[in-house]
N, C-alpha and C positions, 0 to 999 in steps of 0.2 A: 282442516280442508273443507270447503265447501263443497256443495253440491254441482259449481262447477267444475270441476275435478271429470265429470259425470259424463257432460256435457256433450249432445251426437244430438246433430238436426240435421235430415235430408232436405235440398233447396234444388234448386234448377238455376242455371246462367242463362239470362236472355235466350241465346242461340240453341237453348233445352237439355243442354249440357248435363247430366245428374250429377252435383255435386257434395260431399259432407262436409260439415262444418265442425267440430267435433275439437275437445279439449288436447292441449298438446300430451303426450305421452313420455316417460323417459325412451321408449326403447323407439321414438322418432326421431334418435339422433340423426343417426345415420342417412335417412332422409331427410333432415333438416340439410344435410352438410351435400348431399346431392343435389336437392333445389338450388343449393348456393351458387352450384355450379352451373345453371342456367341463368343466372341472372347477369345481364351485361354491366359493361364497368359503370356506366351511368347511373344505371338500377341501384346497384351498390353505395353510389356517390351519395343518392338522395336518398336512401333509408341511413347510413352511415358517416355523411357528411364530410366523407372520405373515399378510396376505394381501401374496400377490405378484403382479403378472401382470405386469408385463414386468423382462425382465431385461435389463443392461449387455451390451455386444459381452464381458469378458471371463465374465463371468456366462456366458453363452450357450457359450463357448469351453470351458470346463470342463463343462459337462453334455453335448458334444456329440464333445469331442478325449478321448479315453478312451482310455488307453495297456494296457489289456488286463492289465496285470502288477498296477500300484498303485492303478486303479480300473479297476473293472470295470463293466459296467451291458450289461442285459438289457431285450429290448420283449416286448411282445405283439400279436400281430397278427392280426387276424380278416379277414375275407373281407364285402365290404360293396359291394355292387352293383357287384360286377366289380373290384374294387380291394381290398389289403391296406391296413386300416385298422391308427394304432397306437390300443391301447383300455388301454396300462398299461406301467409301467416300474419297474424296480428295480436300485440299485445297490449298490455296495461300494468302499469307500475306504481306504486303508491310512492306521491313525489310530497304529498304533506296530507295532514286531516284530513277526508274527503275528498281528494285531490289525486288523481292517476294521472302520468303519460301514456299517450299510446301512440304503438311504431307500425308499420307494416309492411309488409312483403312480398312482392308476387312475380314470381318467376316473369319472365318477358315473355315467353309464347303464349302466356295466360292473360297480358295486361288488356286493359280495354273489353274486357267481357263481362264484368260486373261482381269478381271476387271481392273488389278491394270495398267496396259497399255492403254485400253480403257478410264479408268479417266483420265492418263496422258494426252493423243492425244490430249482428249477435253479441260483438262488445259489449255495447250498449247498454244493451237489456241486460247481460250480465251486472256492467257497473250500476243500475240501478237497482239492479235485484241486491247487490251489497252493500247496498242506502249510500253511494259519492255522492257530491254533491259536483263535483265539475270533473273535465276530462279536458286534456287540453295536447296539444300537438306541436312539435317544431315540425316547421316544411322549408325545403330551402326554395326560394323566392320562382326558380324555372320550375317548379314542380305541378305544373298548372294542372294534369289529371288528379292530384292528389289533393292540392285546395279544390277543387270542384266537390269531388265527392265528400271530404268534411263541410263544406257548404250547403250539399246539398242535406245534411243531417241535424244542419242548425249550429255547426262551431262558426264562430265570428271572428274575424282579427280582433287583436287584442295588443295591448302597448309591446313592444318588442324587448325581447328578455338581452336578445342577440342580435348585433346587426347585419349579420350576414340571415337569418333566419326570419320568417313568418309565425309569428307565434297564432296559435288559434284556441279556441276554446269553447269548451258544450256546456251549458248551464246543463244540470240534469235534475235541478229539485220544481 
């Protein structure tokens, strides 16, 4: 397990929101599967390509047992009447050598405030602190807030894996 495992940075949202960024935990199931329940069918559609709301016992066991080296995955966490709410999520997967996907997630009351960039950054820095050399993204093609913000971090289209999908990808060496 790396030193991401560790992982707790305080950040601010545009709007001055205090936000943490902070390594996923096993015992954030439970709020993982809560945020789920914030997320409209849409939300759902474009992280999952589908609509999904519940998922299998091993389903759940891979979005939640994250071995820190070969996937990685990031929350987000606000302050909400006394309690650390999770308001967004993002991960990384080792899809070959050097090579991660990354997905993410952000509740709808939270979108457009600048989580889904905040996760990326810290992504990021993560995948380069475990020497990848690329990182790369399915988006499906209506997904316009979500190519922006991989745009805005340097992922470029890239030959299409899928034809319903946008594939995109971050040089990172």
């Amino acid at each position: 397990m790396s030193n991401a495992a560790n992982y707790a940075r305080n950040e601010q949202l545009r709007d001055g929101t205090a936000v943490e960024i902070r390594a996923l935990r096993p015992d954030d199931e439970a709020a993982m599967l809560a945020a789920l329940g914030e997320v409209g069918t849409q939300s759902l559609q474009r992280r999952f390509f589908m609509l999904k709301r519940h998922f299998s016992e091993k389903e759940r066991a891979f979005f939640v047992e994250v071995d820190f080296k070969e996937h990685v995955a990031l929350v987000a966490c606000v302050a909400n009447a006394g309690r650390s709410t999770l308001v967004g999520g993002a991960r990384y997967v080792a899809a070959g050598p050097g090579c991660a996907e990354t997905a993410f997630m952000v509740i709808d009351a939270w979108q457009g405030r600048g989580i889904g960039g905040l996760l990326l950054r810290h992504l990021i820095s993560l995948a380069r602190e475990a020497r990848l050399k690329e990182l790369t993204a399915e988006v499906l093609p209506d997904n316009a807030a979500m190519l922006r913000v991989l745009g805005r971090f340097g992922f470029e289209r890239a030959e299409r894996r899928e034809p319903h999908t946008v594939h995109m990808v971050l040089t990172l060496t």
